[in-house]
DSSP file (Angstrom, degrees, kcal/mol; ACC not computed):
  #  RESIDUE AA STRUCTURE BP1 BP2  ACC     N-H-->O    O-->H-N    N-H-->O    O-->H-N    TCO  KAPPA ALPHA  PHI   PSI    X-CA   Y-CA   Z-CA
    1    1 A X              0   0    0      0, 0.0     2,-0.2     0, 0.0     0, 0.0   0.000 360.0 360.0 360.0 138.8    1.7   10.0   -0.2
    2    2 A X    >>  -     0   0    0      1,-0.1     3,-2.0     4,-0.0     4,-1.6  -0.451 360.0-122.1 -84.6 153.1    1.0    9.4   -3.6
    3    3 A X  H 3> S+     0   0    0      1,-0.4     4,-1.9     2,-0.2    -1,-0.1   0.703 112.6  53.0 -78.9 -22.9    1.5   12.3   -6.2
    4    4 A X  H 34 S+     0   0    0      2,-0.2     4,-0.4     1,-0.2    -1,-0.4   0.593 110.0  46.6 -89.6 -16.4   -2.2   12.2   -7.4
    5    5 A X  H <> S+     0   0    0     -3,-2.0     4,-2.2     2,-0.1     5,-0.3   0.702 111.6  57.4 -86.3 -22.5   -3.4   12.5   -3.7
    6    6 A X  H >X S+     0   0    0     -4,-1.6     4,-2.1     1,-0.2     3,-1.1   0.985 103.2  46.7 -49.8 -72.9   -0.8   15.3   -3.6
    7    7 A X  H 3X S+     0   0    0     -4,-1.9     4,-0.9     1,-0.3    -1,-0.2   0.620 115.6  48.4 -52.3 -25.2   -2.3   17.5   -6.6
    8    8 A X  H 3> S+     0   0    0     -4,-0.4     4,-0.5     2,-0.2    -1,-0.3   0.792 118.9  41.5-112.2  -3.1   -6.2   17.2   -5.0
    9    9 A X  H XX S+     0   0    0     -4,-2.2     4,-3.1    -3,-1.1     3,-0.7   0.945 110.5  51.9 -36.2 -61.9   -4.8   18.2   -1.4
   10   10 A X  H 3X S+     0   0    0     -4,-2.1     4,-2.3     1,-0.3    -2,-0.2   0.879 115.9  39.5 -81.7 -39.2   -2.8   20.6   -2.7
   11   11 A X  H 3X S+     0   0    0     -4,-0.9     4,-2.0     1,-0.2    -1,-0.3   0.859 113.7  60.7 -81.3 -17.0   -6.4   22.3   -4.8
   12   12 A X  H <X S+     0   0    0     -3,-0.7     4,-1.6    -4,-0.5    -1,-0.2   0.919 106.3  41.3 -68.5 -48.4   -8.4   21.5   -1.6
   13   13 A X  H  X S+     0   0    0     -4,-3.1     4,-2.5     2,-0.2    -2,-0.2   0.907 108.6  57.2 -68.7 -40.1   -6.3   23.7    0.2
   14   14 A X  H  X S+     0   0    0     -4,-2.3     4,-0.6    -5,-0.2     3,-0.5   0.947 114.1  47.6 -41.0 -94.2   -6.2   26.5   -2.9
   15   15 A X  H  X S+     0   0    0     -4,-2.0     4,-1.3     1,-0.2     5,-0.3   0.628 113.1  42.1 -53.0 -21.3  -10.3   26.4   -2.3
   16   16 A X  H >X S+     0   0    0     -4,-1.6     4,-4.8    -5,-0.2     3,-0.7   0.955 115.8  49.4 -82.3 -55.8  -10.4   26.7    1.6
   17   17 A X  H 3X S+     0   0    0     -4,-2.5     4,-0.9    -3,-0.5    -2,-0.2   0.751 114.6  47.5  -6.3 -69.5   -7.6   29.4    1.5
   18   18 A X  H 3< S+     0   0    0     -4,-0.6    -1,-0.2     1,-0.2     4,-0.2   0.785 114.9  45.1 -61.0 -50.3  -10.1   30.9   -1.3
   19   19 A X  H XX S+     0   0    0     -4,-1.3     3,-4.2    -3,-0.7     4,-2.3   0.962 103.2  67.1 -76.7 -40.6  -13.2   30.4    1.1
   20   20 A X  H 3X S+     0   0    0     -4,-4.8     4,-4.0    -5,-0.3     5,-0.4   0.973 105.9  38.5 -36.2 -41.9  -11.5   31.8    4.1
   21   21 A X  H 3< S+     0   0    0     -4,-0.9    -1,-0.3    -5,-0.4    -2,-0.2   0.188 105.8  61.6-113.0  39.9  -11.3   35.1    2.7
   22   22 A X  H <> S+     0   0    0     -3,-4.2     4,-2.0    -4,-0.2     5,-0.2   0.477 113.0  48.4 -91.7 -48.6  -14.8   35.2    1.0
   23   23 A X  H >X S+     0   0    0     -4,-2.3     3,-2.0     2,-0.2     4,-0.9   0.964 105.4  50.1 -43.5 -69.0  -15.6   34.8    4.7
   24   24 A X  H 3X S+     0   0    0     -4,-4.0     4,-0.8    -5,-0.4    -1,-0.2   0.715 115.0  49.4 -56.3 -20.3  -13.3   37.5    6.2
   25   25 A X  H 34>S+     0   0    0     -5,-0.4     5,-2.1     1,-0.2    -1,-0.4   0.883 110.3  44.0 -98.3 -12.6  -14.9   40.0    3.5
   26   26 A X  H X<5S+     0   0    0     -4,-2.0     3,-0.6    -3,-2.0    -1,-0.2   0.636 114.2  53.2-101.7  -9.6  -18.6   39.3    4.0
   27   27 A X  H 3<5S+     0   0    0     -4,-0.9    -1,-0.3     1,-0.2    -2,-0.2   0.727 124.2  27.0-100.9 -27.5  -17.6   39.5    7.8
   28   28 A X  T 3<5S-     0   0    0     -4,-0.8    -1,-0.2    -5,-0.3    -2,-0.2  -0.039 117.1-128.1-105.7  37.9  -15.8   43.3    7.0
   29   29 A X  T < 5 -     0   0    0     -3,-0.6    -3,-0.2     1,-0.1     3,-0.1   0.538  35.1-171.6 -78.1 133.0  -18.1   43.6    4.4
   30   30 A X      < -     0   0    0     -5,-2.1     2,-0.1     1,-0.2    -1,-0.1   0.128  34.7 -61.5 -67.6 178.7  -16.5   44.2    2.0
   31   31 A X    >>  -     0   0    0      1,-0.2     4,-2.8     2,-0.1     3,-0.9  -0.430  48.5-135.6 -73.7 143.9  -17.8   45.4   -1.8
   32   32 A X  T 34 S+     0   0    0      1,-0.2    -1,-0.2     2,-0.2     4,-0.1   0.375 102.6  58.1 -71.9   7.4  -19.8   42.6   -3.2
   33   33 A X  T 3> S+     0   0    0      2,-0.2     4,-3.0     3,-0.1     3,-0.4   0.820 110.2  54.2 -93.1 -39.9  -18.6   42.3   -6.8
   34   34 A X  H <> S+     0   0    0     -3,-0.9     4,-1.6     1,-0.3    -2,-0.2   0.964 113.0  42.4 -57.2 -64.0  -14.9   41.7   -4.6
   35   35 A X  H  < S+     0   0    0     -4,-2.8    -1,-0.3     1,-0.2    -2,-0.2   0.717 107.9  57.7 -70.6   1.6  -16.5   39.0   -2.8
   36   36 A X  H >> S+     0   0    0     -3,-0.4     3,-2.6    -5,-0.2     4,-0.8   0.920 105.8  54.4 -95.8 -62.1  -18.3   37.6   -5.8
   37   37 A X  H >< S+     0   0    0     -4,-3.0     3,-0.8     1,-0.3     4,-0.3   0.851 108.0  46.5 -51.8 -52.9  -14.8   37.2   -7.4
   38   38 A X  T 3X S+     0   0    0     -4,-1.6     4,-0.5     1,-0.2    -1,-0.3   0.228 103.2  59.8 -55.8   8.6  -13.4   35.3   -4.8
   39   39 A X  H <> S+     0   0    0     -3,-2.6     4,-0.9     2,-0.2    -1,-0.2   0.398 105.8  49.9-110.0  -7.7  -16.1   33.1   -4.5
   40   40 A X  H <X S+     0   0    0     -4,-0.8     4,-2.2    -3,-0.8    -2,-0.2   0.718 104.7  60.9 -81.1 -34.9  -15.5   32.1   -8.1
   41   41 A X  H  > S+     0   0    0     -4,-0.3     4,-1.4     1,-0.2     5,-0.3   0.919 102.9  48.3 -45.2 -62.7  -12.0   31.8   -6.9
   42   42 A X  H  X S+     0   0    0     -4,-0.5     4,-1.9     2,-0.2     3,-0.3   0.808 110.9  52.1 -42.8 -73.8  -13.3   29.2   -4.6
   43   43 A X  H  X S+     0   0    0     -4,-0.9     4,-2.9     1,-0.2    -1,-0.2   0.889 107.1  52.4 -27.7 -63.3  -15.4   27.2   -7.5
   44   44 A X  H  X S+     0   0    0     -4,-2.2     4,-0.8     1,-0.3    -2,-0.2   0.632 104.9  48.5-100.3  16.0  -12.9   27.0   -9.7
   45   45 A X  H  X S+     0   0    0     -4,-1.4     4,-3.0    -3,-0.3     5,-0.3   0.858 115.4  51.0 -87.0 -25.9  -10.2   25.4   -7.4
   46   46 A X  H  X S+     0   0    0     -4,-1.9     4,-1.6     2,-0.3     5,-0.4   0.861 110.1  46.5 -72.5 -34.9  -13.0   22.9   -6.4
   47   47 A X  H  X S+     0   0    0     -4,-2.9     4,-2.0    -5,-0.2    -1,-0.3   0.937 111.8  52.5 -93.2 -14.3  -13.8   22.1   -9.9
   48   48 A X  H  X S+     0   0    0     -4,-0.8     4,-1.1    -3,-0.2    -2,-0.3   0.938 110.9  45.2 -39.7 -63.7  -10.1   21.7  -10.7
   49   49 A X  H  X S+     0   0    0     -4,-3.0     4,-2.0     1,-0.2     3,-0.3   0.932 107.1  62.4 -64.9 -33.6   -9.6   19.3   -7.8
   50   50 A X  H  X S+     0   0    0     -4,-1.6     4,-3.8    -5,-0.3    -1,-0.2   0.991 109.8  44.5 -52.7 -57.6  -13.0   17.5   -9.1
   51   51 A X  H  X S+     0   0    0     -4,-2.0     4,-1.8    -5,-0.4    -1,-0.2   0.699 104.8  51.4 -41.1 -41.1  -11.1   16.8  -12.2
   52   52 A X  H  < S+     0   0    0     -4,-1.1     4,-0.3    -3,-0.3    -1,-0.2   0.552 111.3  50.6 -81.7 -26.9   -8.3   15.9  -11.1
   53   53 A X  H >X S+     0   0    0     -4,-2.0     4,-2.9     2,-0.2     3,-2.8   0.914 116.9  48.2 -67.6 -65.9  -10.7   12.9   -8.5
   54   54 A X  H 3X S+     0   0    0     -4,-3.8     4,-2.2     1,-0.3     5,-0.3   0.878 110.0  45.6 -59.5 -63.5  -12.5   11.9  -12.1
   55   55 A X  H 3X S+     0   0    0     -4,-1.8     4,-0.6     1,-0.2    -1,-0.3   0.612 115.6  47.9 -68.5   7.0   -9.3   11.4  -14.4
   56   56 A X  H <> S+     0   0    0     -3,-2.8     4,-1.9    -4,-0.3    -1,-0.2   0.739 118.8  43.5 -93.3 -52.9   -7.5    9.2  -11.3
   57   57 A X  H  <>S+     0   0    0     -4,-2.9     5,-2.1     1,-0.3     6,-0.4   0.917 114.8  47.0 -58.9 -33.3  -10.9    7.2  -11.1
   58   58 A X  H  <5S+     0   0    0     -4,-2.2     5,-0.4    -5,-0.4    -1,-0.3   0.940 113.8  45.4 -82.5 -29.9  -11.2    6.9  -14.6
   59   59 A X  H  <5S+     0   0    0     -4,-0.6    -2,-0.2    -5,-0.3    -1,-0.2   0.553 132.5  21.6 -67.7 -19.3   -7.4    5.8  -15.0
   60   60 A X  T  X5S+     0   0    0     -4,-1.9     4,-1.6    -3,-0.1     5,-0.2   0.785 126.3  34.7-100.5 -83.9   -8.1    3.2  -11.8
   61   61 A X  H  >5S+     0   0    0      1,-0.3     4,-0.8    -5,-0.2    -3,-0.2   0.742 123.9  30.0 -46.5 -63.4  -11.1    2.5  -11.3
   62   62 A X  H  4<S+     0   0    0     -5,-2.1    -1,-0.3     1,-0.2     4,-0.2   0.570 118.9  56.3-106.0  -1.8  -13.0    2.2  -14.3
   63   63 A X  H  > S+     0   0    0     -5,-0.4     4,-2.0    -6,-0.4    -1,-0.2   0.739 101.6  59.0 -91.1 -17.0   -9.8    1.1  -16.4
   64   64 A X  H  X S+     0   0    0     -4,-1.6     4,-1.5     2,-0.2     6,-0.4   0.803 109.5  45.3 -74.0 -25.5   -9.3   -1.8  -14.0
   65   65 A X  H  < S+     0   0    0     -4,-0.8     5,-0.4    -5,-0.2     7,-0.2   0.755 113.4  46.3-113.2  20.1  -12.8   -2.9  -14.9
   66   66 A X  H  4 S+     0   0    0     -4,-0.2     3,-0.3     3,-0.2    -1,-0.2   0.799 106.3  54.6 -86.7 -29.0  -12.4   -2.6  -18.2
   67   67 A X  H  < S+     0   0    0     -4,-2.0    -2,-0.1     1,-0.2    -3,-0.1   0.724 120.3  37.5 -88.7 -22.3   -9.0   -4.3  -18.4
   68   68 A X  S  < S-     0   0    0     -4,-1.5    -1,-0.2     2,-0.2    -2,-0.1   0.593 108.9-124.3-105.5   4.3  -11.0   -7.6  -16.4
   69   69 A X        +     0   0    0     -3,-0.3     2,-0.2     1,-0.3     3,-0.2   0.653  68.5 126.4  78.8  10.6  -14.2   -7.1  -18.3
   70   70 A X        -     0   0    0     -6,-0.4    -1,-0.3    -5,-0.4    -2,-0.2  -0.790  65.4  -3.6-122.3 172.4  -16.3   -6.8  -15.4
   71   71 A X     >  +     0   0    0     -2,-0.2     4,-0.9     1,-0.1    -1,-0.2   0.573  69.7 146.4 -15.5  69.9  -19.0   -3.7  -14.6
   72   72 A X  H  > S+     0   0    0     -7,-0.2     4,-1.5    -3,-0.2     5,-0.5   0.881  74.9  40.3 -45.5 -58.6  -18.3   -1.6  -17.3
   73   73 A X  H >>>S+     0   0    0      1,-0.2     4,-4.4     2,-0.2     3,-2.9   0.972 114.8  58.6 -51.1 -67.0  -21.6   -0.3  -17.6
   74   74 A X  H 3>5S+     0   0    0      1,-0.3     4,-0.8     2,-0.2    -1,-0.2   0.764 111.4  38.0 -17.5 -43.5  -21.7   -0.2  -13.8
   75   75 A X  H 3<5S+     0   0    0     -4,-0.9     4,-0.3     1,-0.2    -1,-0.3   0.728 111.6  54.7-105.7  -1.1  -18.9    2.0  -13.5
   76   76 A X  H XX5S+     0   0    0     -3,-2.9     3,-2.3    -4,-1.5     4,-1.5   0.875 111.2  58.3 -81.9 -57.8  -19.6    4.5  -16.7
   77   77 A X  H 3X5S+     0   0    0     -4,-4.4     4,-1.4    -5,-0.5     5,-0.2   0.861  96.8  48.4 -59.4 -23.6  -22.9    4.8  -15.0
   78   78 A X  H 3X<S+     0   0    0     -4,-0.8     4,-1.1    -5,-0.6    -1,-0.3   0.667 114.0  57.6 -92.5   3.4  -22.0    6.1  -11.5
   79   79 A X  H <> S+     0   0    0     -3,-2.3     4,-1.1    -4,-0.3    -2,-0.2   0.892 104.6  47.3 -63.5 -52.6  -19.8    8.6  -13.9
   80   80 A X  H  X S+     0   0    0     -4,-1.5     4,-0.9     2,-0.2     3,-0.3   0.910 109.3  54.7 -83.1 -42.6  -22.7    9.8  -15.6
   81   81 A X  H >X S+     0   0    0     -4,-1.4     4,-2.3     1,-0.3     3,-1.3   0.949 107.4  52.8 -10.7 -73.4  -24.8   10.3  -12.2
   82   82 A X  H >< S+     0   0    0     -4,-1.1     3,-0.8     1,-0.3     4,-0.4   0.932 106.7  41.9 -64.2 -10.1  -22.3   12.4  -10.9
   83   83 A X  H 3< S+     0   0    0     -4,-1.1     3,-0.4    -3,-0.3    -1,-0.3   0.787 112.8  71.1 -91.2 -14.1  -21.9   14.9  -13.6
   84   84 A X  H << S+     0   0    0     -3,-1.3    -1,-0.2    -4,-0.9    -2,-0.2   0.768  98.7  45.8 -47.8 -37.8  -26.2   14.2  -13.2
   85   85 A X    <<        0   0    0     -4,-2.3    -1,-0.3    -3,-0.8    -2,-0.2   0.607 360.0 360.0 -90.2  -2.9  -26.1   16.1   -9.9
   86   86 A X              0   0    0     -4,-0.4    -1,-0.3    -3,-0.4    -2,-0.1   0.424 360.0 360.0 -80.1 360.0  -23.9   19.0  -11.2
């Protein structure tokens, strides 16, 4: 396994960890400011691993079709889309 699939396992897991025990307090529930914090927890491994997905695509993906000249636009555009749905 390659070291960039490593690093967004490895934050995937951080955020389920993270959601497990947002679950386990709302199931004991627990005080909500407490679950509010860990659910932030939760966000920002996800948007860490999100980060880590865009700077591999942009280093692959969209530099391999810069580097043959072909859908540039194409592939800057399905960039801008996603950060569209945010």
């Amino acid at each position: 396994m390659d070291n960039h699939k490593k690093k967004i396992l490895h934050r995937m897991k951080i955020a389920k960890g993270h959601l497990e025990k947002v679950i386990d307090m709302v199931e004991k529930g627990e005080y909500c400011l407490d679950v509010i914090q860990q659910s932030q927890a939760v966000q920002s491994a996800l948007s860490k691993a999100d980060e880590a997905i865009l700077e591999n695509h942009l280093k692959t993906c969209v530099r391999d079709s810069m580097e043959r000249g072909k859908n540039i636009d194409e592939k800057v555009k399905e960039v801008i889309e996603v950060f569209k749905r945010k």
